[in-house]
C-alpha positions as CSV (number, residue, x, y, z in Angstrom):
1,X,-8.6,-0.6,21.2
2,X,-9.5,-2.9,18.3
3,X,-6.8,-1.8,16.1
4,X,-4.1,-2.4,18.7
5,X,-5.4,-5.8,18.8
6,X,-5.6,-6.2,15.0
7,X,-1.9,-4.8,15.1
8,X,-0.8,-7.6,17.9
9,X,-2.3,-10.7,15.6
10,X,-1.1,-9.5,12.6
11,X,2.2,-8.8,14.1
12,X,1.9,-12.5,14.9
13,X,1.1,-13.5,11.9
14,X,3.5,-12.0,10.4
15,X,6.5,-13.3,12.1
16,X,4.9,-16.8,12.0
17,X,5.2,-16.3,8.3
18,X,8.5,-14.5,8.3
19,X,10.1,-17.2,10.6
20,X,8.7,-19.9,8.0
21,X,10.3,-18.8,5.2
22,X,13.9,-18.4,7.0
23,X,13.7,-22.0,7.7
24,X,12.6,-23.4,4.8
25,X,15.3,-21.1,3.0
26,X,18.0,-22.6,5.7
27,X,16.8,-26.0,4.9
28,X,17.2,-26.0,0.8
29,X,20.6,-23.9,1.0
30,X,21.8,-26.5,3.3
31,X,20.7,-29.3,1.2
32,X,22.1,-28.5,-2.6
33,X,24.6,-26.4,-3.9
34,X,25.4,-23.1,-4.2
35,X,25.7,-23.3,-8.0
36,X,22.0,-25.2,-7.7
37,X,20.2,-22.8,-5.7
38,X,21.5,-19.7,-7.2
39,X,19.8,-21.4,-10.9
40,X,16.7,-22.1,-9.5
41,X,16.7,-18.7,-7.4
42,X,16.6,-17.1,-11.2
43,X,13.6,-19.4,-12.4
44,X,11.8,-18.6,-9.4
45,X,12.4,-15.0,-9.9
46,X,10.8,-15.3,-13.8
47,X,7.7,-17.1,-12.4
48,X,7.6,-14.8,-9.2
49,X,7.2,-11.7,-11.4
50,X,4.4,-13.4,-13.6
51,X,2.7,-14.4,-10.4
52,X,2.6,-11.7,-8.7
53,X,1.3,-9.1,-11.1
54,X,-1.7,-12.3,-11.6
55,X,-2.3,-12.3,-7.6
56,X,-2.0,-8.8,-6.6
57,X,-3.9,-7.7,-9.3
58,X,-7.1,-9.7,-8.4
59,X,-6.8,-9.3,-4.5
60,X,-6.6,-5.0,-5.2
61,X,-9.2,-5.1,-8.3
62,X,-10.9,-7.4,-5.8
63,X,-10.9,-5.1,-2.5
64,X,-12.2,-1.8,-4.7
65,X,-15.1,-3.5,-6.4
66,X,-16.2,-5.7,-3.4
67,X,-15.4,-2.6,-1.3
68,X,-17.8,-0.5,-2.8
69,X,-21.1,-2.9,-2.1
70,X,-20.2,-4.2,1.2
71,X,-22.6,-3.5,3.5
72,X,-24.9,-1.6,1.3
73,X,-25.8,-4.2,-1.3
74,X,-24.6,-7.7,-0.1
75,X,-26.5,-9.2,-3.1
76,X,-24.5,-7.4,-5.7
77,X,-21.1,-7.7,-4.2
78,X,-21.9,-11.3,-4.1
79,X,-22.0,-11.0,-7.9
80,X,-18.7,-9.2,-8.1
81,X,-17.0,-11.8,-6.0
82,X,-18.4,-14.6,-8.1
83,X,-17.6,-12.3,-11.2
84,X,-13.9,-11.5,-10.3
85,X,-13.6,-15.6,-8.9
86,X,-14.1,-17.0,-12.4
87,X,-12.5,-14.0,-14.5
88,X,-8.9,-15.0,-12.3
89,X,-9.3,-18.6,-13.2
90,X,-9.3,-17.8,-16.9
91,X,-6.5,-15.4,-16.6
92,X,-4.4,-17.9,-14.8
93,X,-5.1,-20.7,-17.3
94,X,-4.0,-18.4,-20.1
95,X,-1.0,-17.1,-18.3
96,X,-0.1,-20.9,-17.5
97,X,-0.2,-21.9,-20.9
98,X,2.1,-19.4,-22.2
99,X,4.8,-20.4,-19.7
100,X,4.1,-24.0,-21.2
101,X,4.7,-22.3,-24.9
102,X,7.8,-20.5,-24.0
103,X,9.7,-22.7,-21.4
104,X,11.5,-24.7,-24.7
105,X,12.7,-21.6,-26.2
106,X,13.7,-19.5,-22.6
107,X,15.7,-22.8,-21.6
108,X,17.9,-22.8,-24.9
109,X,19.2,-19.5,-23.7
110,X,19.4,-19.5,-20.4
111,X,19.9,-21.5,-16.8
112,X,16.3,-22.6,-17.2
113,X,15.3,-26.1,-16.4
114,X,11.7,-26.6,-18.7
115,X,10.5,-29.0,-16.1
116,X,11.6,-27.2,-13.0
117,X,9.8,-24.3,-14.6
118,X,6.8,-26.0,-15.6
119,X,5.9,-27.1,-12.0
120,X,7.0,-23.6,-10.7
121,X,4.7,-22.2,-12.9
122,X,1.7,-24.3,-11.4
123,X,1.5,-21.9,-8.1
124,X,-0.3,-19.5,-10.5
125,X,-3.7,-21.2,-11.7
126,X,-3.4,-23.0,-8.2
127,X,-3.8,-19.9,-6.1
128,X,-6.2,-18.4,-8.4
129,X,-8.9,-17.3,-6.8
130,X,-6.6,-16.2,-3.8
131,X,-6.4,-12.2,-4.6
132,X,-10.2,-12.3,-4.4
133,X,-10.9,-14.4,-1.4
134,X,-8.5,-12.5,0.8
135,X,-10.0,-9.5,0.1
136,X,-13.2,-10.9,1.6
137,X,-10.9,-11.0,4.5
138,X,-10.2,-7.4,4.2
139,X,-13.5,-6.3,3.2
140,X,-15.3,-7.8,6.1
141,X,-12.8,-6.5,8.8
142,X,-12.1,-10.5,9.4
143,X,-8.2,-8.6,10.4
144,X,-8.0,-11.0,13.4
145,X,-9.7,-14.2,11.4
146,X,-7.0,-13.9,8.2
147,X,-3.7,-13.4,10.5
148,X,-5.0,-16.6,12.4
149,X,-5.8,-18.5,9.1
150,X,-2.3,-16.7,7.8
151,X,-0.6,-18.6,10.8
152,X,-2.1,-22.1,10.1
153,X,-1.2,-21.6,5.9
154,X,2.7,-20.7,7.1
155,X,2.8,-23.7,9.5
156,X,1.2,-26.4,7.2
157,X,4.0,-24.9,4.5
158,X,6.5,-25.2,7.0
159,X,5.7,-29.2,7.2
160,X,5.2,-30.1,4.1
161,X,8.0,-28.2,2.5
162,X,10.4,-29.6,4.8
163,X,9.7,-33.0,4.8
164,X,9.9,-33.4,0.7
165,X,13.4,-30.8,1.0
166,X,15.0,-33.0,2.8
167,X,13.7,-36.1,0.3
168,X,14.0,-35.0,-2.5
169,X,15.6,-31.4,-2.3
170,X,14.7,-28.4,-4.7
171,X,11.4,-30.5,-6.5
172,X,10.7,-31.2,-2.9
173,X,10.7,-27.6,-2.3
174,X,8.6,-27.0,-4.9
175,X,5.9,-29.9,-4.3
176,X,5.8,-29.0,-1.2
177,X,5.3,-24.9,-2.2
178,X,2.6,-26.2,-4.7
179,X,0.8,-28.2,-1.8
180,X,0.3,-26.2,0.4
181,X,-0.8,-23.1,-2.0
182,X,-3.7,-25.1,-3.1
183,X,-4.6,-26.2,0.6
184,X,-4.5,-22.2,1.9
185,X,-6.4,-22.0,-1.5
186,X,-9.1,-24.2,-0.8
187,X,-9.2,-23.5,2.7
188,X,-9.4,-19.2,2.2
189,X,-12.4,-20.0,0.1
190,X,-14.3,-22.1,2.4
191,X,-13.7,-19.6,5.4
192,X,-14.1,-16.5,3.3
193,X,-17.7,-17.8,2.4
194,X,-18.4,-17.7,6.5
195,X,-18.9,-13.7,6.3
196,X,-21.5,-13.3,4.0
197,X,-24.9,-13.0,5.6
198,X,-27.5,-15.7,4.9
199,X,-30.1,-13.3,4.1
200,X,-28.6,-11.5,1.2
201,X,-31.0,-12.7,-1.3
202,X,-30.3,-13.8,-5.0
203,X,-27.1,-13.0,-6.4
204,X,-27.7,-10.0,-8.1
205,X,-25.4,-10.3,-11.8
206,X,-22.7,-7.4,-12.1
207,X,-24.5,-3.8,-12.8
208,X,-21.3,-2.8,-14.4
209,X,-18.8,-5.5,-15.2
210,X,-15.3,-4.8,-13.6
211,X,-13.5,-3.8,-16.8
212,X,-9.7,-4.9,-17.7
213,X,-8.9,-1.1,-18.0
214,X,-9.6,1.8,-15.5
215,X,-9.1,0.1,-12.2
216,X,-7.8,-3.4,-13.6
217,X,-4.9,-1.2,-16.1
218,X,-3.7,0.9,-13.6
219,X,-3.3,-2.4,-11.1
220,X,-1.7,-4.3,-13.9
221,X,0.6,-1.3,-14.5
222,X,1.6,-1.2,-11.1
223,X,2.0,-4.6,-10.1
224,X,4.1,-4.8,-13.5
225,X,6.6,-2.1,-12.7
226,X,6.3,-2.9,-8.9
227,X,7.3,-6.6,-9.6
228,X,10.0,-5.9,-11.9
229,X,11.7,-3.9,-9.2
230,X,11.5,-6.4,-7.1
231,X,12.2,-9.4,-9.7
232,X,14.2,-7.7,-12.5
233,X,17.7,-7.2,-10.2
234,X,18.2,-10.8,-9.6
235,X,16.9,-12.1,-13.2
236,X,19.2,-9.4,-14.9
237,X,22.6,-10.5,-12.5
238,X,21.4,-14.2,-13.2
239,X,22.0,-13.1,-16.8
240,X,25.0,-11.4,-16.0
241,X,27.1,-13.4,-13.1
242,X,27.8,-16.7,-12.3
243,X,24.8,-19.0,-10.6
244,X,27.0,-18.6,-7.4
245,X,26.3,-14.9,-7.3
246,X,22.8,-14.9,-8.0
247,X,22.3,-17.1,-4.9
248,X,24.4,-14.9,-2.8
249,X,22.3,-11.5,-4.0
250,X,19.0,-13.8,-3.1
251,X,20.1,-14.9,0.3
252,X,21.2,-11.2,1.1
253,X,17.9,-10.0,-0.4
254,X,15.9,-12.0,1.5
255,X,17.3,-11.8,4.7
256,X,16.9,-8.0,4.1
257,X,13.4,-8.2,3.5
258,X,12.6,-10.0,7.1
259,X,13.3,-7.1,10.1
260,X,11.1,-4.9,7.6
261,X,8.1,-7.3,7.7
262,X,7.8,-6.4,11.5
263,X,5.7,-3.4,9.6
264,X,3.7,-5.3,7.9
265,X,1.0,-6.0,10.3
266,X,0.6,-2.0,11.7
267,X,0.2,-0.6,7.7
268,X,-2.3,-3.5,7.4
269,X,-4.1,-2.5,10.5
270,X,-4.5,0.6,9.4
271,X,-6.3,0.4,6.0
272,X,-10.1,0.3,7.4
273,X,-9.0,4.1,9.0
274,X,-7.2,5.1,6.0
275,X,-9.7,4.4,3.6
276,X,-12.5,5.7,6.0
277,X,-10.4,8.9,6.1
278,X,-9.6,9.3,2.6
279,X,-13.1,9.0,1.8
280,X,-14.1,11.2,4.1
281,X,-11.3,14.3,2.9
282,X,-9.9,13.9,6.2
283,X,-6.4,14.5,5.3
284,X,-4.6,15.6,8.3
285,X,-5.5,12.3,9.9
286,X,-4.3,10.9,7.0
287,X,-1.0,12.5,6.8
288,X,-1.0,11.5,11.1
289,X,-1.8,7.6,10.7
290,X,0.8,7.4,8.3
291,X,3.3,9.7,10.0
292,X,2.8,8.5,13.8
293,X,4.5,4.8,12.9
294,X,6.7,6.5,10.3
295,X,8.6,7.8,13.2
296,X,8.5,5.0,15.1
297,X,10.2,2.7,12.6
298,X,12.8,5.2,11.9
299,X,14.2,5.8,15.2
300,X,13.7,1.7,15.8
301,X,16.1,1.8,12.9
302,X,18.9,4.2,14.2
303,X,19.0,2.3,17.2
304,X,19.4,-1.4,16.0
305,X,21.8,-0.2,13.5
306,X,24.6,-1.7,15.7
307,X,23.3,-5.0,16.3
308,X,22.9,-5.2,12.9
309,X,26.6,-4.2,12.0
310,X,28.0,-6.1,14.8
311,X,26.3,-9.6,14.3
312,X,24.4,-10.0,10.8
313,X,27.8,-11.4,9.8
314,X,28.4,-14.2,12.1
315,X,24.8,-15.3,11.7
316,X,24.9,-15.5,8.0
317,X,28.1,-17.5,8.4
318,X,26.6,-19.6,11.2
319,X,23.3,-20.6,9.9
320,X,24.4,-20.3,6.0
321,X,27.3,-21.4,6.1
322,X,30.6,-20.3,5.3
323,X,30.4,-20.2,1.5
324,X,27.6,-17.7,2.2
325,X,29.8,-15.4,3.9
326,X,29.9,-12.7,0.5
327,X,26.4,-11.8,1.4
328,X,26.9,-9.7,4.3
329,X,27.3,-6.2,2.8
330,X,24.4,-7.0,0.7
331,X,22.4,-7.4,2.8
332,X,23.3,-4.8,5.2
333,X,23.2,-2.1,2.4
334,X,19.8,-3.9,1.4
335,X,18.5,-3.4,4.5
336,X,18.6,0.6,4.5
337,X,17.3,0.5,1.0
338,X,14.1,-2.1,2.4
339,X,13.9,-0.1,6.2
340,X,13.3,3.2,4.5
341,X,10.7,2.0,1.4
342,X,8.8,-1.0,3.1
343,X,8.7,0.0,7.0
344,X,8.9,4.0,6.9
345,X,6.8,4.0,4.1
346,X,4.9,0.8,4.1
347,X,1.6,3.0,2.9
348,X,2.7,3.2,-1.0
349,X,1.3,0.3,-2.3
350,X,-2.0,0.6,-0.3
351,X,-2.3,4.3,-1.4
352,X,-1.7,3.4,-4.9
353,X,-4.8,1.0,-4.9
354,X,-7.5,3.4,-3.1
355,X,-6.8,7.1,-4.3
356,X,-8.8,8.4,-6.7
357,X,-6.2,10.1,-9.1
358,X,-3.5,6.9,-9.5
359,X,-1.7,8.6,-11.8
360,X,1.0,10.1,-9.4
361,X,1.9,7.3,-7.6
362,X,2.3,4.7,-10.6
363,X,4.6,7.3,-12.2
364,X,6.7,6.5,-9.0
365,X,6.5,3.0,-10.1
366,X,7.1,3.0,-13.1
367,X,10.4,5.7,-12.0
368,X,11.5,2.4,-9.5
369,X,11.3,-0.2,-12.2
370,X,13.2,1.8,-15.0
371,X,15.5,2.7,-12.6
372,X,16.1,-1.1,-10.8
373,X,16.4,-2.4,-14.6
374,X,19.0,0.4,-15.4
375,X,20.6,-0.2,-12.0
376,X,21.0,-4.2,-12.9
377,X,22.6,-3.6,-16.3
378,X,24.9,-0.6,-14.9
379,X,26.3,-3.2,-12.1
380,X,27.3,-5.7,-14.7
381,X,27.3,-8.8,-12.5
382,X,28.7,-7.4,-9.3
383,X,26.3,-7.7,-6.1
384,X,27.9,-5.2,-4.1
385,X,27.3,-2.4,-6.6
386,X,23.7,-4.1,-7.2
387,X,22.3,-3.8,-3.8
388,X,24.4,-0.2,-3.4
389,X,22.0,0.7,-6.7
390,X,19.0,-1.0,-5.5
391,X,19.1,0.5,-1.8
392,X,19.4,4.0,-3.0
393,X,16.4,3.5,-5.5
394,X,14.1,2.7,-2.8
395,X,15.4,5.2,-0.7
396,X,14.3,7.9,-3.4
397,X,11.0,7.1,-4.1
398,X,10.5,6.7,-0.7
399,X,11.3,10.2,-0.3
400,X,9.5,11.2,-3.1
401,X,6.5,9.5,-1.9
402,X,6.5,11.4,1.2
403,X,7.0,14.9,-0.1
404,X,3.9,14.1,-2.8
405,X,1.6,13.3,0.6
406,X,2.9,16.0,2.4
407,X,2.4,18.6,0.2
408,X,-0.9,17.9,-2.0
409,X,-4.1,16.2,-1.3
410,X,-5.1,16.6,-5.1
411,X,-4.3,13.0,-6.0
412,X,-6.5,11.7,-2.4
413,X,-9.8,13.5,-3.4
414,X,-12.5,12.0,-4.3
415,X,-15.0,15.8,-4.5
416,X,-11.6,16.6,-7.6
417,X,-11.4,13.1,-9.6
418,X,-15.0,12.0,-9.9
């Protein structure tokens, strides 16, 4: 029963979260220019890719070395937290400073705007720590704790973002992005600190130092090549096509992104059982946890495919606005692409973090970001053929993906890759 109720707050979470971003997207398209927020949209894209790698490389480097002591030696994965805390600040220091060094040069040949990038580029060294404290969350099975703190951090965004849009427009956006990260900073931190037990005992130091290769490389790797499939298709057509048509691609993209978040919460509910099961070789519960909401989502899918084809367009025009109206078939075509790769098979990325033989399913990654690059380039500038490339990419792997857990348990076994 627990899990269902994990599944229900999350859920909640979730579309607290999802519903935050819509508005806040609404509100800075409504307030500047096509022309504006298709240029920013491209900055945001280079300092999305940077930060992201950063982020999601802590939180999964995080969740395996914390993972391992919890509950067996508090003490020592006390150390690793404090270890893995300090390590991310130094890495998001250095990674801020060479976006200072290289924001004069980028901007000479391209839409970049050096101060516009400079303060976008503060969201890095100010959620740094982040990755590690939320995989307290995880670690302690605090599922019900993080989707409420989730829903507070995506309200408090939803305030202050709003309020300086409408002052001051896209640097109101951004202040307000950069506030509230380093108040859901802060805030994770304090809370995350709640589930430790009292009586651990001095903070043992680090037996073995989480290294930057093994664990850390193949994280890095995959957070590169996943990021650049999601970043590289609207940084290449910014390169490419008119500001106009980036923002276009980004408000189909995003839109696309939000009925497939509804599977967020279930493949995040399911992590405790999954890694309890690959642990444990138990591989035809495996294959059923992942295949039982598999189904679900793709006949969910068949049926709203109408509703989708018969209204997406109005809204867009509605709630856009008209100049918006190109975005459509994006984002219907995007749609498929994102149903198939992030609801039917929302278990990739999680996979890619806990198995012990990583090899197989960052080759997939690195397959998706050669092929979203090449993709980019072979659209030259038009978003129709972009999001017909993109959408079949992640269609592919996600069929790939599926036949390589269907068919091996090689790559899941701990007893063959010690």
């Amino acid at each position: 029963m627990r899990i269902f109720k994990d599944i229900a707050v999350t859920t909640v979470s979730h579309g607290v979260s999802t519903l935050t971003v819509l508005l806040v997207q609404i509100l800075l398209v409504r307030n500047v220019s096509i022309e504006a927020y298709g240029q920013f949209a491209f900055q945001q894209g280079l300092i999305a890719l940077i930060e992201s790698i950063v982020i999601a490389r802590a939180g999964e480097v995080a969740i395996y070395w914390l993972g391992r002591e919890w509950g067996s030696d508090f003490s020592l994965a006390r150390g690793y937290s404090r270890f893995l805390f300090r390590r991310e600040f130094l890495w998001a220091s250095v990674v801020y400073l060479v976006i200072l060094l290289v924001s004069i040069p980028i901007s000479k040949y391209t839409v970049v705007d050096p101060v516009m990038f400079l303060l976008l580029g503060l969201s890095i060294p100010f959620q740094s720590g982040y990755g590690v404290t939320k995989s307290t969350f995880v670690v302690a099975g605090k599922i019900k704790e993080q989707a409420k703190f989730e829903i507070a951090s995506s309200l408090v965004y939803l305030i202050v973002s709003s309020g300086l849009i409408i002052g001051f427009g896209l640097y109101g956006f951004i202040l307000g992005s950069l506030t509230a990260a380093l108040i859901k900073n802060l805030f994770s931190w304090k809370i995350s600190q709640t589930f430790w037990p009292l009586d651990i005992g001095p903070i043992k130091k680090c037996i073995k130092k989480p290294p930057l290769v093994s664990v850390s490389i193949f994280s890095i790797f995959r957070n590169l090549m996943s990021n650049i499939s999601n970043q590289a298709d609207i940084l290449i057509l910014g390169l490419l096509a008119p500001s106009s048509s980036v923002a276009l691609y980004r408000v189909a993209k995003t839109l696309s992104s939000i009925p497939t978040r509804i599977a967020a919460p279930v493949w995040a509910a399911l992590r405790p059982s999954l890694i309890q099961a690959i642990r444990g070789s138990e591989f035809s519960k495996v294959r059923y946890l992942i295949s039982l909401p598999a189904i679900i989502f793709l006949l969910t899918g068949l049926c709203t495919i109408p509703l989708f084809i018969n209204y997406s367009g109005w809204i867009i025009k509605e709630v856009y606005g008209l100049q918006y109206k190109l975005s459509v078939t994006p984002f219907l075509t995007l749609m498929l692409g994102s149903w198939f790769y992030n609801m039917i098979s929302g278990w990739i990325g999680f996979f890619a973090i806990i198995v012990p033989d990583k090899r197989v399913l960052n080759a997939l990654f690195f397959l998706q970001g050669i092929a979203v690059m090449f993709c980019s380039i072979l659209s030259n500038g038009s978003i129709f053929k972009l999001s017909f490339y993109i959408a079949s990419t992640m269609i592919t792997v996600s069929v790939l993906a599926w036949l390589l857990v269907l068919s091996s348990t090689t790559f899941m076994d701990f007893s063959q890759n010690k």
